[in-house]
C-alpha positions in Angstrom: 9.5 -19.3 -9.9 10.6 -22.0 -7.2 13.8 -22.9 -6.3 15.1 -26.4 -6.6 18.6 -27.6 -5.4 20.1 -30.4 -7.3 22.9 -32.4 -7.2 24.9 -33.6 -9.8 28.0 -34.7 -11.6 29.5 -33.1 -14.6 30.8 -34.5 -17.3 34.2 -34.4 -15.7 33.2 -36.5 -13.0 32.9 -33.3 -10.4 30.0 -33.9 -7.7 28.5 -30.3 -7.3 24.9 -28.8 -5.5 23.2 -26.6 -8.2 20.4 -24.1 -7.1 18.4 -22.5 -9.8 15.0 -21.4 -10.6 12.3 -23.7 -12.5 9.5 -23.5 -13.7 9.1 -27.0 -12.4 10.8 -29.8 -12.2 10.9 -31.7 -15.1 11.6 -28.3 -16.6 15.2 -28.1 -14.7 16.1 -32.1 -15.2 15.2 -31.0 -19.2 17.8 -28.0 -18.9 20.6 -30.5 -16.6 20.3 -33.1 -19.5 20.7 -30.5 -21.9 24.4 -29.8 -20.2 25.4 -33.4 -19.7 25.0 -33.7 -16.2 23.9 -36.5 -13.8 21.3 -36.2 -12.0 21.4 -37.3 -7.9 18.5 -35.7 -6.8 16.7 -32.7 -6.8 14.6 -31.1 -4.4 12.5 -27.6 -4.3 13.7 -25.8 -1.4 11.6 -23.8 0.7 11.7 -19.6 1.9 13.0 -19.7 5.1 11.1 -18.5 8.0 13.0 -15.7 8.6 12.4 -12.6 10.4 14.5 -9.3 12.1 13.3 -10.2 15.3 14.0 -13.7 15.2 10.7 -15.2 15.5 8.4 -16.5 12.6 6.6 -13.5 11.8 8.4 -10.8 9.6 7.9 -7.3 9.8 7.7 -4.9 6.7 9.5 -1.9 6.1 8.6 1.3 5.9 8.7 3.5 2.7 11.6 5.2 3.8 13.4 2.1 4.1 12.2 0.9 0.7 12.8 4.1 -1.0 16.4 4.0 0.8 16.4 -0.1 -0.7 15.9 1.8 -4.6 17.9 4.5 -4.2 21.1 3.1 -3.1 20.7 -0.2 -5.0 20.7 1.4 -8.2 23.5 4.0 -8.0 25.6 1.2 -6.9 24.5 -0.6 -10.3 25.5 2.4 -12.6 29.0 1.4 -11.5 28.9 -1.3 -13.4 29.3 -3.1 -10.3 27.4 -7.0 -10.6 24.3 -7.8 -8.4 26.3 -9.7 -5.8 29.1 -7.6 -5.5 26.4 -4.5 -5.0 24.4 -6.2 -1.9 27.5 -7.3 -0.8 28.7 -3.6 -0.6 25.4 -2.6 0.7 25.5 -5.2 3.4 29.2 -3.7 4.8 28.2 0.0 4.7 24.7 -0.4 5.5 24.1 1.0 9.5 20.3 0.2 9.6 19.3 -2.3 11.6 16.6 -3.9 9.5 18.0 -3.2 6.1 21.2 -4.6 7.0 20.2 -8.5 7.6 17.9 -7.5 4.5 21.0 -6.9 2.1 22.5 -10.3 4.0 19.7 -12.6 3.7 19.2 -11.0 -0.2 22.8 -11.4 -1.0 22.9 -15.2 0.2 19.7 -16.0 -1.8 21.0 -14.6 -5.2 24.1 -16.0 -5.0 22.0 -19.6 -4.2 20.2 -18.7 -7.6 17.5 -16.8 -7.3 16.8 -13.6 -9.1 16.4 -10.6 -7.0 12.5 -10.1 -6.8 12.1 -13.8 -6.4 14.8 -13.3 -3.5 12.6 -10.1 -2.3 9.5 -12.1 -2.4 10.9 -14.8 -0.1 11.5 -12.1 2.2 8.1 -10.8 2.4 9.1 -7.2 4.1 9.0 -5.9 0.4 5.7 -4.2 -1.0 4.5 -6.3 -3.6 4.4 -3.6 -6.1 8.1 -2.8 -6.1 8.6 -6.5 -6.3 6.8 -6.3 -9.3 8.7 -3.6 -10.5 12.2 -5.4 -10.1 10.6 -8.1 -11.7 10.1 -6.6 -15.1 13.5 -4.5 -14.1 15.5 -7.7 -14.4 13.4 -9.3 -17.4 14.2 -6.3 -19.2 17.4 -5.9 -18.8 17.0 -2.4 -17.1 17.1 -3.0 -13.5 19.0 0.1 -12.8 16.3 2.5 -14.5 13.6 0.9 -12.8 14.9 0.8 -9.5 15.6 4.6 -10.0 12.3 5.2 -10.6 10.3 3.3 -8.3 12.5 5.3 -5.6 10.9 8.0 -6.9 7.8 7.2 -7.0 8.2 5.8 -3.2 9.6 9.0 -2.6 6.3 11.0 -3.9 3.9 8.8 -1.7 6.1 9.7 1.2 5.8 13.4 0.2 2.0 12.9 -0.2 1.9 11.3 3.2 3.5 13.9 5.3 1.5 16.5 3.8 -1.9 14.7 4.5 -0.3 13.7 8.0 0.5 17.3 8.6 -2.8 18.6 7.2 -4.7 16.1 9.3 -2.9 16.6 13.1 -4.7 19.8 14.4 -7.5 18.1 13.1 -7.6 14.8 14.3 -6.3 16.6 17.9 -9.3 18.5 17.6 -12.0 15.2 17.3 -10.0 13.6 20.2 -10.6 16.2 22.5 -13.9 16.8 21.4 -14.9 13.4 22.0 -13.2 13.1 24.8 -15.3 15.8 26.1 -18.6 14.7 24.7 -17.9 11.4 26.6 -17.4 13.1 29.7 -20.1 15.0 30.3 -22.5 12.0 29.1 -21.0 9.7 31.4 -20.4 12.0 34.6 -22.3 15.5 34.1 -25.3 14.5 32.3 -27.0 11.7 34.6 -26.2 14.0 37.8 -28.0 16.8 36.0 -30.8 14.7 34.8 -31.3 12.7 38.1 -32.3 16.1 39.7 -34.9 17.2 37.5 -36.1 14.0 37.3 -36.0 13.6 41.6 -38.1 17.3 40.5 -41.0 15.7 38.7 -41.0 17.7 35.9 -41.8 17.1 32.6 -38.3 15.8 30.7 -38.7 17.2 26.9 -37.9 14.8 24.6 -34.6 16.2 23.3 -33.2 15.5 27.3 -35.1 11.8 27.0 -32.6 10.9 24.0 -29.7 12.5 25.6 -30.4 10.5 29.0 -30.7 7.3 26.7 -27.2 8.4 24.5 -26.0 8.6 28.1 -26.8 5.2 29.7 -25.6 3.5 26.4 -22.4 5.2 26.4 -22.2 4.5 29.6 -22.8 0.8 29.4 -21.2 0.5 26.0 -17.6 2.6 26.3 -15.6 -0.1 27.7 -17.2 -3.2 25.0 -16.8 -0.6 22.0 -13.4 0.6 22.7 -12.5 -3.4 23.2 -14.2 -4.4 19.9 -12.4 -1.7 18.0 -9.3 -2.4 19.5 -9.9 -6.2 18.4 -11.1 -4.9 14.9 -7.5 -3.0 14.5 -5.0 -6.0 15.2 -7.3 -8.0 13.1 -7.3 -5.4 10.1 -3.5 -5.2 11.2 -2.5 -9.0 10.9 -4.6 -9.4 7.8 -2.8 -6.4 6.4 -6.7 -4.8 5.6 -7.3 -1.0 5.3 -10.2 0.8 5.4 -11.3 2.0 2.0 -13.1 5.6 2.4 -15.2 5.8 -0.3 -14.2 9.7 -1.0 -10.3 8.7 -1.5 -11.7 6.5 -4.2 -11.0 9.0 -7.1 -7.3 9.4 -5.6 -6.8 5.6 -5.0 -7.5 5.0 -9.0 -5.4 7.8 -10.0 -2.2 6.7 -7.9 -3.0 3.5 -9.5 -2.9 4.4 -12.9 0.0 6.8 -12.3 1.9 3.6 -11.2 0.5 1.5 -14.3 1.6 4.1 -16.9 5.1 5.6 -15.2 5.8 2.0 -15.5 4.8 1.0 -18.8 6.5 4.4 -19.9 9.5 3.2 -18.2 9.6 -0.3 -20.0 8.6 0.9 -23.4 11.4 3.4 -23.8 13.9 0.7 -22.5 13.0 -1.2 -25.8 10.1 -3.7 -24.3 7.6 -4.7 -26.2 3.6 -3.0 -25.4 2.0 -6.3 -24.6 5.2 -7.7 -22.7 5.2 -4.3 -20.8 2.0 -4.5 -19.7 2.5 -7.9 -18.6 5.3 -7.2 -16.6 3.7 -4.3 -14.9 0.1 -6.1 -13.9 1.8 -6.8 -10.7 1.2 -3.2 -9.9 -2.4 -3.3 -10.9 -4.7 -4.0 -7.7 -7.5 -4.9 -10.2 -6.3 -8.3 -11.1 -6.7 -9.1 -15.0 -6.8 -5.5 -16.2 -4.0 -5.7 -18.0 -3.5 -9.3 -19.5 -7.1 -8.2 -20.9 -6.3 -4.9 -22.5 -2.6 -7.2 -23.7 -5.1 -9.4 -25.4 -6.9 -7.1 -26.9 -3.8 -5.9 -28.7 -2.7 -9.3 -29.6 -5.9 -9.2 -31.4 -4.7 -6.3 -33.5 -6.3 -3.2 -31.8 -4.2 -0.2 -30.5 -4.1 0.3 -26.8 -5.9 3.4 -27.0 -8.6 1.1 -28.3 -8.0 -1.9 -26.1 -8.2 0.3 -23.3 -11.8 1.6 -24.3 -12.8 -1.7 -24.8 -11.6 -3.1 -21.7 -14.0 -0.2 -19.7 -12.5 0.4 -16.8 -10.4 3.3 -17.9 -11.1 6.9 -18.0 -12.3 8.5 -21.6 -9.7 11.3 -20.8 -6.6 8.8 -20.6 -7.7 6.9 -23.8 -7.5 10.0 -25.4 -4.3 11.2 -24.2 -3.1 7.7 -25.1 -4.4 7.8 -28.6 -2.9 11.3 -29.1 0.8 10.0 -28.2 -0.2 6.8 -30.6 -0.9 9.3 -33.6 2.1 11.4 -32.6 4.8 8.1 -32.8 5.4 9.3 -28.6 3.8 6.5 -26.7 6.7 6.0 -24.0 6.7 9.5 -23.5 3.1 10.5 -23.3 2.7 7.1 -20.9 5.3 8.5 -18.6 3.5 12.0 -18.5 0.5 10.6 -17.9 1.6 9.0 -14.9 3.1 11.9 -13.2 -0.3 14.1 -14.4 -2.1 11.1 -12.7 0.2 11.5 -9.6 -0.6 15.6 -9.0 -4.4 14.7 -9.8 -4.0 12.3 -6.7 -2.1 14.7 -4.6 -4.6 17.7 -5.3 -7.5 15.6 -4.1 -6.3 14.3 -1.3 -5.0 17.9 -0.2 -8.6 18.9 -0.6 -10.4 16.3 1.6 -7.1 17.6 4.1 -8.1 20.7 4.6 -11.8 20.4 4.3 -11.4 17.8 7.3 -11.0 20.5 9.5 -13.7 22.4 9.1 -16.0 19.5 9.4 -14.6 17.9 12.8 -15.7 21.6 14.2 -19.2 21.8 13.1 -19.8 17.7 14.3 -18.4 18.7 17.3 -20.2 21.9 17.5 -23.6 20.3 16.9 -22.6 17.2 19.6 -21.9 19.8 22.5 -24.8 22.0 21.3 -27.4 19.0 21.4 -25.4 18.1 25.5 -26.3 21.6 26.6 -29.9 22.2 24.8 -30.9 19.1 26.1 -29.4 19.6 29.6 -30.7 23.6 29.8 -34.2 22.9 28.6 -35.5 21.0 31.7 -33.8 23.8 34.0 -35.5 26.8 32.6 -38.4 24.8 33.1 -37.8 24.3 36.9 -37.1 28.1 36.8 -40.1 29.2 35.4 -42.3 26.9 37.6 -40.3 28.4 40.8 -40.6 31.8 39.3 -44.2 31.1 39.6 
């Protein structure tokens, strides 16, 4: 919601600046007139254009950071400590140079009114799916629990990415120097050969014609590719756009639904109504409208086992597993396992497509250098033979 700064007088006759959170406007002179106060003026005020490095444009942090943001935030909360007095802590002891003007600029902006993911959203350096997540941590009351667990759920996808990372660095070394190789002998060995058996006269095969024509476009079209892909990075960069490979899909949806049922777990066993729950944790939810659909459907009286069949973008097996914890009185339970069996599905597959990415950088790269020297040996042991002769 936005923020509005107002000023007023009580009914004592005391001039004071309010700032507090609206739905609108009319919605906060409503709730002022409700408590007697007189209305000066009121104004929304705007995020400020803040960033670590004192420009305009802000940088994210990393998962570590964020994970570091949960952890830390809510074991100061199980002090019994308030919100305030917790970032104020944070921003003393903090050493990290971008978390620490983080805490600051967080600490100011609650203490101005805001609740903390509206204060995180103003930020912008927060993923939006923990935003979401202290969202539905402070409208349930349970900001502590949730906090807790989206560290840990932070802390899995940092696991997952290290192995993958680690998985995928001989690899990757491997494709680098095998292209780099490919590209050298097409732009430097390959037209020296080739110019000589065609200075020969000989008959070129047609394997060696395509490899002279690979060659002249590589070497006409290196320096313009490299540039266009360079260009195509810091565009995908600044537009914060990944490239979706279509065989991670099955590991995409599964870390997706391990976030959307962890977190519904999470809220029904904190008390939270199903159809509240889900609202609260649609921010999650990449596929926008998933979730207020399946909440209508059990407005309308089915059971979310069945609104999630009839909404039909969910798996048969996890509307069964759903309507099993239903029938067994276990649905915040059977949610939250759900979650972390949707979490190891991810992790298996996308350990598999880790180490079967090794194996297939060698054979391309096998079959690239093996097409170079066919192509480049053919035309010679002709000019053998017809010397030979």
């Amino acid at each position: 919601m936005p923020l509005y700064r107002a000023e007023v007088y009580t009914q004592e006759g005391a001039r004071k600046i309010l700032r507090r959170e609206a739905a609108s406007e009319n919605d906060l002179l409503r709730e002022l007139e409700s408590e007697r106060c007189a209305v000066v003026s009121v104004k929304e005020e705007k995020a400020r254009a803040w960033s670590f490095a004192g420009g305009s444009r802000r940088k994210k942090l990393s998962l570590e950071e964020q994970r570091l943001f949960c952890a830390t935030l809510s074991s100061f909360m199980r002090s019994g400590l308030s919100l305030t007095e917790v970032l104020k802590l944070l921003q003393k002891q903090t050493r990290g140079k971008n978390l620490k003007p983080v805490y600051t600029e967080l600490r100011e902006s609650v203490e101005g009114g805001r609740s903390l993911a509206a204060s995180m959203t103003a930020l912008g350096v927060f993923r939006p799916g923990l935003v979401g997540m202290v969202e539905s941590g402070e409208k349930s009351a349970s900001l502590g629990e949730i906090l807790e667990k989206a560290g840990e759920l932070l802390q899995n996808e940092i696991s997952l990415r290290r192995k993958i990372q680690t998985a995928l660095t001989y690899p990757m070394l491997m494709l680098l120097v095998g292209l780099g190789v490919v590209v050298f002998l097409l732009s430097f060995v390959v037209p020296r050969l080739t110019a000589l058996v065609i200075e020969s006269g000989a008959e070129l095969p047609f394997i060696t014609k395509a490899l002279i024509f690979v060659s002249h476009a590589v070497r006409v079209g290196v320096v313009p590719f490299a540039a266009a892909v360079a260009l195509l990075a810091l565009w995908m960069r600044r537009r914060n756009k990944k490239i979706a490979l279509p065989f991670f899909r099955e590991a995409r949806e599964n870390l997706t639904f391990a976030l959307i049922f962890s977190q519904t777990g999470t809220l029904l066993r904190a008390g939270i109504p199903l159809v509240q729950a889900l609202k609260l944790t649609e921010p999650l939810d990449p596929v926008k409208g998933r979730l207020s659909t399946v909440a209508g459907y059990i407005k309308e009286g089915y059971r979310f086992s069945q609104a999630l069949e009839k909404e039909g973008s969910f798996p048969e097996e996890i509307t069964t597993v759903i309507r099993v914890g239903e029938a067994g009185a276990s649905l915040p339970e059977t949610a939250e396992r759900l979650g972390a069996g949707c979490w190891e599905y991810a992790q298996t597959s996308m350990q598999k497509w880790a180490t079967l990415a090794e194996p297939l950088i060698i054979l391309v790269m096998g079959l690239l250098v093996g097409f170079v020297v066919v192509a480049v040996l053919l035309p010679i042991f002709d000019l053998s033979s017809l010397a030979g002769r």
